[in-house]
C-alpha atoms as a printed R data frame, in Angstrom:
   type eleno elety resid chain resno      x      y       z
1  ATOM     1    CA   UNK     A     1  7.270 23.049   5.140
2  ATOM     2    CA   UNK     A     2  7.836 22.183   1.448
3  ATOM     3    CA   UNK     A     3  6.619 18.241   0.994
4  ATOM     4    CA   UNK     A     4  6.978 16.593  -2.784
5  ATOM     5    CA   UNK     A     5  4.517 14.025  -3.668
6  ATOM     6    CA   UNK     A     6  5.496 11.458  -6.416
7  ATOM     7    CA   UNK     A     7  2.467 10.706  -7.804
8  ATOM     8    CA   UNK     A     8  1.241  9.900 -11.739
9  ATOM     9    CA   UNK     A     9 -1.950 10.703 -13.501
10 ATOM    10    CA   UNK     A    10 -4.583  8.257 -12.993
11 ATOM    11    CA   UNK     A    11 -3.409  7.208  -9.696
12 ATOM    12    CA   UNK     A    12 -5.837  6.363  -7.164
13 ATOM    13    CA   UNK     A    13 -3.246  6.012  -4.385
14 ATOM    14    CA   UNK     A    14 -2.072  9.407  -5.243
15 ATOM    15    CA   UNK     A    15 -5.127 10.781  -4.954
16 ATOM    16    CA   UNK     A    16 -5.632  9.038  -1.529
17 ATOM    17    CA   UNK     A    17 -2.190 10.590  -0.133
18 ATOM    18    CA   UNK     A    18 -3.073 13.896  -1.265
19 ATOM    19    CA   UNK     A    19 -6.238 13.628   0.174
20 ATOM    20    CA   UNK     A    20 -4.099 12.465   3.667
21 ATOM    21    CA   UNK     A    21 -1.917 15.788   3.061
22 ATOM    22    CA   UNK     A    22 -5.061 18.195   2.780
23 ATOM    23    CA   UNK     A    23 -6.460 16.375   6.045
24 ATOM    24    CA   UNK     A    24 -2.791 17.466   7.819
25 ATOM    25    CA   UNK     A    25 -3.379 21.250   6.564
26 ATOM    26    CA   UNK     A    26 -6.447 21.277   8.049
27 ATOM    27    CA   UNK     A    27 -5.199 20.180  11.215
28 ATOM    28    CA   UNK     A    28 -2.654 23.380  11.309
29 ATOM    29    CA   UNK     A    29  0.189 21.566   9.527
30 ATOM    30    CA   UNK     A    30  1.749 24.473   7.664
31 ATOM    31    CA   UNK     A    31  2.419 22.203   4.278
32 ATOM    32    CA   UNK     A    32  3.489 23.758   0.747
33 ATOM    33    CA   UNK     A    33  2.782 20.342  -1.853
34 ATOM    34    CA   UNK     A    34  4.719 20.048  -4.643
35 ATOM    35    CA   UNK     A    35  3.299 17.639  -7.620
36 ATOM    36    CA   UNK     A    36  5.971 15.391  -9.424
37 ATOM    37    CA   UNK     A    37  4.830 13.238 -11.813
38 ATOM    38    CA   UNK     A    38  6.891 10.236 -11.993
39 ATOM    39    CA   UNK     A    39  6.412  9.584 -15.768
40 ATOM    40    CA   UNK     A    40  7.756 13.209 -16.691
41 ATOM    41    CA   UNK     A    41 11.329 11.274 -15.979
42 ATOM    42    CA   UNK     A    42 12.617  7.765 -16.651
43 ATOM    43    CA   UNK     A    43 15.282  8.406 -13.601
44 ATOM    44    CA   UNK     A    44 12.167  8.838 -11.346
45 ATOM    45    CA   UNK     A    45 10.455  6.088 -12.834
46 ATOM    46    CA   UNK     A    46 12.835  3.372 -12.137
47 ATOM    47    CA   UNK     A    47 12.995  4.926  -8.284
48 ATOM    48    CA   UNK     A    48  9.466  4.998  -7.751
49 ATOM    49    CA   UNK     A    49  7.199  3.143 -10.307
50 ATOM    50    CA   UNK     A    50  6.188  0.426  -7.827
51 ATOM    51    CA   UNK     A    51  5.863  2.604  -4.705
52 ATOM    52    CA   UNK     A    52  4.268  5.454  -5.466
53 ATOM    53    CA   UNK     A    53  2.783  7.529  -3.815
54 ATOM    54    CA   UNK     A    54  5.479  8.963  -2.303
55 ATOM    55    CA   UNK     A    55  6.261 11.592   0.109
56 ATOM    56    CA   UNK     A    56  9.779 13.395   0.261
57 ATOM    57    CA   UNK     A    57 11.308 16.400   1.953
58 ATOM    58    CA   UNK     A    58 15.232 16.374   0.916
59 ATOM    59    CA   UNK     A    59 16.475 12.766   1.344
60 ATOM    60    CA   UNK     A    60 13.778 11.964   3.916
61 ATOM    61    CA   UNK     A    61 10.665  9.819   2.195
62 ATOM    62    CA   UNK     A    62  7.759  8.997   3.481
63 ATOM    63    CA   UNK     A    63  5.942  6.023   1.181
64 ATOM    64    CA   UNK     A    64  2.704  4.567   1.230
65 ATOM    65    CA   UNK     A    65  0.190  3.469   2.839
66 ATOM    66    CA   UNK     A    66  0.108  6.180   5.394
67 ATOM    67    CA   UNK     A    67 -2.660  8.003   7.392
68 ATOM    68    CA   UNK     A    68 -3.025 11.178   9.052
69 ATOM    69    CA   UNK     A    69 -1.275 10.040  12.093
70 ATOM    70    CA   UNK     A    70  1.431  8.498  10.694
71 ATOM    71    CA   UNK     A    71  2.173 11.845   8.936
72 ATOM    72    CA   UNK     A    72  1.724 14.000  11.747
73 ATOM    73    CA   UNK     A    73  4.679 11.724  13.213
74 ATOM    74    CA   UNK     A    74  6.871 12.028   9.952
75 ATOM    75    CA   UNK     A    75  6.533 15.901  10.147
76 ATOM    76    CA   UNK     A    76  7.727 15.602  13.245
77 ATOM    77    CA   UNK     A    77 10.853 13.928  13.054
78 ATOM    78    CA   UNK     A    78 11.312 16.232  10.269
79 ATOM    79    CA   UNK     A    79 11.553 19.532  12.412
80 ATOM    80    CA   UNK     A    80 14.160 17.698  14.513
């Protein structure tokens, strides 16, 4: 499954949610993370400057916090 994180450099959050994805693969998720970096685009700033990070598979997002669990349950509904 091909995830997008919205993230930015110097984010700790980020950092935590990617940390959150690598605990998933290790689980047996079968993930493929793509980084955006918000700041690359003022479009993408605007949409997610104040909630980053920020999960997305087509139009479904997944924003922070979130842990492993709640995760596991978004890639879930995603396969249905």
């Amino acid at each position: 499954m091909e995830l997008i994180l919205y993230h930015t450099s110097g984010c700790h959050l980020c950092e935590l949610a990617e940390g959150v994805v690598a605990q998933a693969k290790l689980a047996g998720a079968d993930i493929q993370l793509a980084l955006v970096d918000i700041a690359a685009s003022e479009d993408l700033m605007n949409r997610y400057g104040w909630t980053i990070p920020v999960l997305a598979s087509g139009s479904w997002e997944l924003s922070w916090p979130f842990d492993l669990a709640k995760l596991q349950s978004w890639l879930v509904l995603l396969k249905t």
